[in-house]
C-alpha positions as MATLAB code, in Angstrom:
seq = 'XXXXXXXXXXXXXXXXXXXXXXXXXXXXXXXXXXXXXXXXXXXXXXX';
ca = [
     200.166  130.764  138.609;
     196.512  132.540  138.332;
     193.821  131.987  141.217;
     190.853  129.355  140.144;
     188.117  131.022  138.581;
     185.641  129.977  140.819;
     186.644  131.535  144.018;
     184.077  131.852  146.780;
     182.204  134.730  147.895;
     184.404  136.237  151.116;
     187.559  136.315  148.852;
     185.836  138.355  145.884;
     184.321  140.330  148.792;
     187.669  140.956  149.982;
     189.586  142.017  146.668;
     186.612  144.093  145.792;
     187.298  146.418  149.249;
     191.081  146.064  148.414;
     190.806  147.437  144.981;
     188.086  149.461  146.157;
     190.742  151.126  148.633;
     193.340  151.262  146.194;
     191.004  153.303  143.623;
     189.897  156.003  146.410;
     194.017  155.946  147.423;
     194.734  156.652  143.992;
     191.973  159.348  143.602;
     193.544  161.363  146.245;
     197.243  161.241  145.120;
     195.783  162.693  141.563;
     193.518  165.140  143.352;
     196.427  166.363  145.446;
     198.311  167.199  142.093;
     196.149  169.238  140.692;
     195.719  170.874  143.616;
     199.534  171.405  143.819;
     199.493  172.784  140.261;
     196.546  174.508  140.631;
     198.537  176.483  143.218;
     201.693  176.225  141.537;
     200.179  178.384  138.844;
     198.506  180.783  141.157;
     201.670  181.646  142.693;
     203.648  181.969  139.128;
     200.917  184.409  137.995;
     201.419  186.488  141.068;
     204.755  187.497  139.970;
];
């Protein structure tokens, strides 16, 4: 089921640098698409 609430201090040290990664992953997937349709609509207004 859930983990115990009280869990020590390495393991919350742990899932904070996993989630930690995970948010700065995440940040550059969504900065990559706006960069994609920032030049996606560069390109279109070329034309």
């Amino acid at each position: 089921m859930s983990e115990p609430i009280d869990m020590d201090a390495s393991k919350m040290e742990e899932r904070k640098r996993i989630i930690a990664g995970r948010n700065k992953a995440l940040g550059l997937v969504l900065l990559g698409l706006v960069v994609l349709f920032f030049a996606i609509t560069i390109a279109k207004m070329g034309h």
